[in-house]
C-alpha positions in Angstrom: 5.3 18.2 -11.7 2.0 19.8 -13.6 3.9 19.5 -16.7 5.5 15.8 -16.2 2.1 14.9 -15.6 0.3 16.6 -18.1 3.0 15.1 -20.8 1.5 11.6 -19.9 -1.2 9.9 -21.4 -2.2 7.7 -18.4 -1.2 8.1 -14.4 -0.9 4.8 -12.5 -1.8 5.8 -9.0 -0.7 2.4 -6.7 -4.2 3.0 -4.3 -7.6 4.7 -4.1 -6.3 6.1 -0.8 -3.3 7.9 -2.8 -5.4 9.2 -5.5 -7.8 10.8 -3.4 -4.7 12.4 -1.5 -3.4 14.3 -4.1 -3.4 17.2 -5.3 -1.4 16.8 -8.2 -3.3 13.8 -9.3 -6.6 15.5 -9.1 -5.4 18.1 -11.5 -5.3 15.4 -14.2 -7.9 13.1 -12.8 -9.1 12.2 -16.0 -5.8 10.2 -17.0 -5.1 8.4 -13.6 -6.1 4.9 -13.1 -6.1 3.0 -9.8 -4.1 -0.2 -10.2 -3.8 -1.3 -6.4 -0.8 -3.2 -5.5 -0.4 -6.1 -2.5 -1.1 -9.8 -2.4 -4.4 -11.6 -2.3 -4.3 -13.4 0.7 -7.1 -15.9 -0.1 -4.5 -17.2 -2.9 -2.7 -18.3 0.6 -3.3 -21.5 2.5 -5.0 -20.6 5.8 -3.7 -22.0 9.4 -5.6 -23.7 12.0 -6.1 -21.4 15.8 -3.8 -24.1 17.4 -0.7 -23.4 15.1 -1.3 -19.8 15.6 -1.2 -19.8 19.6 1.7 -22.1 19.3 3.4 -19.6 17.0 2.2 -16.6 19.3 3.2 -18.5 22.6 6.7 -18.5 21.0 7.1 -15.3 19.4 4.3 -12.7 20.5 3.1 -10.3 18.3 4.2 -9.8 14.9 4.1 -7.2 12.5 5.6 -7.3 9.5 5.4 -4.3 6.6 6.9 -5.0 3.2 7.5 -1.9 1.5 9.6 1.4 1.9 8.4 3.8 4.8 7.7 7.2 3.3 5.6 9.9 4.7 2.5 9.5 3.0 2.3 5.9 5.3 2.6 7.9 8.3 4.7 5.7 10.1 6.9 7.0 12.3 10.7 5.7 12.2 13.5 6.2 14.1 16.7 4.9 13.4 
């Protein structure tokens, strides 16, 4: 891995979180750059309190996660 990364001339690292995490990216700190990734939710169109307790009174709670689950999310999984 030290020599993949020290072969590049820049390291995307995905969050601030991620970079700060590793071990391997603080080796070669100087070449990483933090390009989060996720959606800006004030681009969205917000919803009144009365469409979201008829959405709740309907369905409950809700949680929805939109990427792969690896280990660095901690998120436990079980099949």
């Amino acid at each position: 891995m030290r020599r993949f990364l020290g072969a590049m001339d820049r390291i995307v690292a995905t969050s601030p979180n991620y970079f700060a995490a590793s071990e391997e990216l603080a080796r070669c700190k100087e070449k990483v750059c933090v390009i989060p990734i996720g959606i800006d939710k004030d681009s969205y169109p917000t919803c009144s309190d009365e469409k979201v307790q008829v959405w709740r009174s309907q369905f409950g709670p809700v949680f929805c996660l939109c990427r792969r689950v690896t280990l660095l999310q901690r998120i436990a999984y079980s099949p």
